[in-house]
N, C-alpha and C positions, 0 to 999 in steps of 0.2 A: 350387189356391191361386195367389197373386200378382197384381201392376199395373203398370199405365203410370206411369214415373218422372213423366210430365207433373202426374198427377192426388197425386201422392206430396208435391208438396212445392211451398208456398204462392210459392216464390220462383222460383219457374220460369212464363213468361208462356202463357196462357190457351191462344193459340195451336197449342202442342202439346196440348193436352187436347181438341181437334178435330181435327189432325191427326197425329193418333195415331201412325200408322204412320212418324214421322223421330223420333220421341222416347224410341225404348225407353232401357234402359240399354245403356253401349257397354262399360266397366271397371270391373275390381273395387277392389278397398283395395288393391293393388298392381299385377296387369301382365293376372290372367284377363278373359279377355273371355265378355259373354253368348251361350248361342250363338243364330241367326236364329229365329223362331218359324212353324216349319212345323207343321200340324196334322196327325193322322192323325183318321181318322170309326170310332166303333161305333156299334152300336145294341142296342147293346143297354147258467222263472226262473233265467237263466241264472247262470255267474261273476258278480257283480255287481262286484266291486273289482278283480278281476285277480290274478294273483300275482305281479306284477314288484316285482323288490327296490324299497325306497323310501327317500326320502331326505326329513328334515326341511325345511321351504321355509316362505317366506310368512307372515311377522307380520302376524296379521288385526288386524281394527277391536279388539276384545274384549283383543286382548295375547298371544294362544293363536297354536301356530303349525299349519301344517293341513300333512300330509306328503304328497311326493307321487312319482312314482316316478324312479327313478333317471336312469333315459333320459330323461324330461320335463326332469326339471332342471338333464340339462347340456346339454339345444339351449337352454334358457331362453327358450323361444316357443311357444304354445300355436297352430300350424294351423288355423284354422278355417272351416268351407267352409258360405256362405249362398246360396241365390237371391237376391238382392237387387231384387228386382221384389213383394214383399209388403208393401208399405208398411202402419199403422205400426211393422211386426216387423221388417223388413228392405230396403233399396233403397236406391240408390243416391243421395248429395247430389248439390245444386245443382253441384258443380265436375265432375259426370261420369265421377267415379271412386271416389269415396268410400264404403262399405256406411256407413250411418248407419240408429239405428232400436231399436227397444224390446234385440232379442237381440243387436245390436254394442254397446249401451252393457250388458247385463249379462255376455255375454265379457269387455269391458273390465275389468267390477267384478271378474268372478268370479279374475280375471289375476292382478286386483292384490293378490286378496285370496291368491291362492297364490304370490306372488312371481316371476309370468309373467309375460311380453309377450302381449300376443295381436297374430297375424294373421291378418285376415279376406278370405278370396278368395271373387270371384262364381263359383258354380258352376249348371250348369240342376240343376232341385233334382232328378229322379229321377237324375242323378250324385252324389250327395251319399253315400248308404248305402254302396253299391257301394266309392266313392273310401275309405272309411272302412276296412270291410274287407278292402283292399288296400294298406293303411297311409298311403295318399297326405294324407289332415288326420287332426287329433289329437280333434277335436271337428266334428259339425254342428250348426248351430245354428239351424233354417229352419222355424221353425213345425211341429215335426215332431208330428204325432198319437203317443205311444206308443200303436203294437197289439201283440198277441200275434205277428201275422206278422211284424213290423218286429223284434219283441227277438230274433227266430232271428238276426241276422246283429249286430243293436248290441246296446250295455246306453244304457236311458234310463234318466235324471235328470228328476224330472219337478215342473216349476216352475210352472206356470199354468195353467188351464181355459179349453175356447173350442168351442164348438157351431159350425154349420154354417148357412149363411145363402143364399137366393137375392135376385140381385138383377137388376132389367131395366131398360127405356126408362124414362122419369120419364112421356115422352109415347107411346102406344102400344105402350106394352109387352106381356108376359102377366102373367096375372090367374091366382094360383096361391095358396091357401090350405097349399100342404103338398106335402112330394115326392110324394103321390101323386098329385096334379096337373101333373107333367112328363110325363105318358104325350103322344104327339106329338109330343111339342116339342126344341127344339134348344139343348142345354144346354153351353156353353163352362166349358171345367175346365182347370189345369194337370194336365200328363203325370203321374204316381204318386203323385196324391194321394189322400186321403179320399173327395174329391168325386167325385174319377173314377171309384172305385171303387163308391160309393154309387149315382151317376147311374147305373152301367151296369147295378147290380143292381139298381132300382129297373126297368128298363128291362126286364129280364125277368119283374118280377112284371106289366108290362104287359102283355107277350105271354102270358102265362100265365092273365091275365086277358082275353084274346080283344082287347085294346086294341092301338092302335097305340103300337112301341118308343119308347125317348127315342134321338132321335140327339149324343150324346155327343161332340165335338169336342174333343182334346185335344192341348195346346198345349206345349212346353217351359217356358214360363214365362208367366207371368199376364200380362205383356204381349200375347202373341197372343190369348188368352181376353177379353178387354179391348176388342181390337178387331175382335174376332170379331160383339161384343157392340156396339161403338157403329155398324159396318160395316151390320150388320142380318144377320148372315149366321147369326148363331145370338139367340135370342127372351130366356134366360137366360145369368147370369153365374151362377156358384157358388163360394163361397169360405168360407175361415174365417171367421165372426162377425165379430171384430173388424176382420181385413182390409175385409172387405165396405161393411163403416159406415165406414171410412174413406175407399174409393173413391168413395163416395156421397156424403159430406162434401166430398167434393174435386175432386165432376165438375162443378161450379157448376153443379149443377140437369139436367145429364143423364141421370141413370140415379136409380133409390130400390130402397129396401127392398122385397123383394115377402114373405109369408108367416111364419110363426114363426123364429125360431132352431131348431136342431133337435140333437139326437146331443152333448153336450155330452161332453170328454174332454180327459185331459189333456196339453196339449203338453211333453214329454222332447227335452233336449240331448243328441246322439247322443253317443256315444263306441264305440270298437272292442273286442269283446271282450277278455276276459282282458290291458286296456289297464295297466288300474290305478289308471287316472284317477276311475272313478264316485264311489266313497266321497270323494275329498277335494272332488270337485266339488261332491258333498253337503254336505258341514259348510263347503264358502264358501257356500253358498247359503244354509243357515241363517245364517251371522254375518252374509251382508247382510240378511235380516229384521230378526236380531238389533236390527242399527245405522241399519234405518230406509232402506237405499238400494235395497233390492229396492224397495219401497214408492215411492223416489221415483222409481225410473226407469220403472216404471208411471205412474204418475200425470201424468209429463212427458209420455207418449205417448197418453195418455188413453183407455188400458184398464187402470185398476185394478181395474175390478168380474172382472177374470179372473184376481186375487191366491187363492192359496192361504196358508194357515197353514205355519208352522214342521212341526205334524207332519204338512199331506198331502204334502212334500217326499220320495219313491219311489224307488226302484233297481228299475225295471220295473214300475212299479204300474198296465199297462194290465190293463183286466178283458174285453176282447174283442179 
């Protein structure tokens, strides 16, 4: 998962979107910083609400009030830990510190709608879980795929749908109908994502198949995958769908689309076990259907076609 803050945002000059390597992001919404992007190579239902006491909070859009637990409501600040290098889901604004982005404008809603503050820290996203279940953020919010493996340690909330996409050079790139056309080739991924896990398993139905592995490059954050990719040091990018068409949108004609969508699934807002938080996070997420702002903060970001209905709205609804 993730990108170059360059390729992220129209207001930032051209410049860095070739030279890649001065423009990651530096700060988070407050003081985290991102960490460097070294690569390593391969080649190859739980508590759902928690049971912490709870305290009434948060007059929604509707006039209903959404309760939330006790300990939430007297920090009165919602933690929230993104990579902010996944542009248009997460990354960092024009001012170089800011998280801006489809999941900091629905933290924002999801806040206000429970009578929180939210703050949003950049975190490298395979820090994200871990940090969760160590009580260090209250929520992640980073394009997270809910699986079966991920809800052993969180409970997701699960808001939007988004398949898997490769993408390469516009000019000389590779010529790929489908994963299974990465046999050989060198496929740039953010560290514990989907992709990376998919690339690498993909990579042994190669070898399995007498073909040669996928060499697998994996990055802290989508910025190093990014210029792994425009560098020429790896042939593919691979990202979430939506991230992906947005990179590609925004490389002014350097990199496209290569092969189908693929693995469609739905992305869940982390929360920490037996928090307490899932269920009220749930019924803000419904009032923002309800009132129409789920809707527009999609649509602002221009992935609504990854909108889900009021009832595919899940407390752990991954199916693998």
């Amino acid at each position: 998962m993730r990108s170059i803050r360059t390729w992220l945002s129209a207001a930032v000059p051209l410049v860095c979107a070739v030279a890649i390597v001065g423009c990651g992001s530096s700060n988070s919404s407050s003081t985290t910083s991102s960490a460097a992007a070294a690569p390593t190579s391969s080649s190859t239902s739980a508590a759902a609400t928690g049971t912490g006491t709870s305290a009434s909070t948060g007059t929604t859009g509707s006039g209903g009030t959404i309760s939330v637990p006790a300990s939430i409501k007297s920090k009165g600040t919602l933690t929230v830990a993104s990579d902010a290098t996944y542009a248009p889901n997460e990354f960092i604004a024009s001012d170089g510190h800011t998280v801006v982005g489809m999941d900091a404008d629905l933290m924002n809603a999801l806040g206000a709608a429970m009578g929180l503050k939210v703050k949003i820290v950049n975190e490298t996203f395979d820090s994200i879980i871990p940090g969760l279940a160590a009580g260090k953020y209250d929520v992640g919010a980073s394009s997270f795929t809910d699986t079966k493996a991920r809800e052993k340690t969180v409970d997701f909330v699960d808001y939007f749908v988004a398949g898997e996409s490769f993408y390469t050079k516009a000019s000389g790139g590779a010529d790929i109908s489908g994963i299974a056309d990465i046999c050989g080739k060198t496929v740039a991924v953010e560290k514990g994502t989907t992709e990376e896990s998919d690339a690498q398993a993909q990579g042994a139905k190669c070898k399995k198949a007498g073909k040669a592995g996928v060499n697998v490059l994996s990055f802290p954050d989508q910025n190093g995958a990014n210029l792994a990719l425009s560098s020429g040091r790896a042939q593919l990018g691979f990202a979430d769908s939506p991230v992906a068409a947005y990179q590609v949108k925004k490389s002014n004609g350097q990199f496209k689309l290569v092969g189908p969508s693929i693995e469609n699934a739905p992305y869940g807002l982390a929360v920490p076990k037996n928090s307490g938080l899932a269920q009220p996070m749930l019924e803000a997420l419904k009032q923002l259907m309800s009132n129409g702002k789920y809707k527009a903060i999609l649509t602002k970001w221009g992935i609504q076609a990854g909108a889900i209905p009021a009832a595919q709205v899940k407390i752990n609804g991954a199916t693998s």
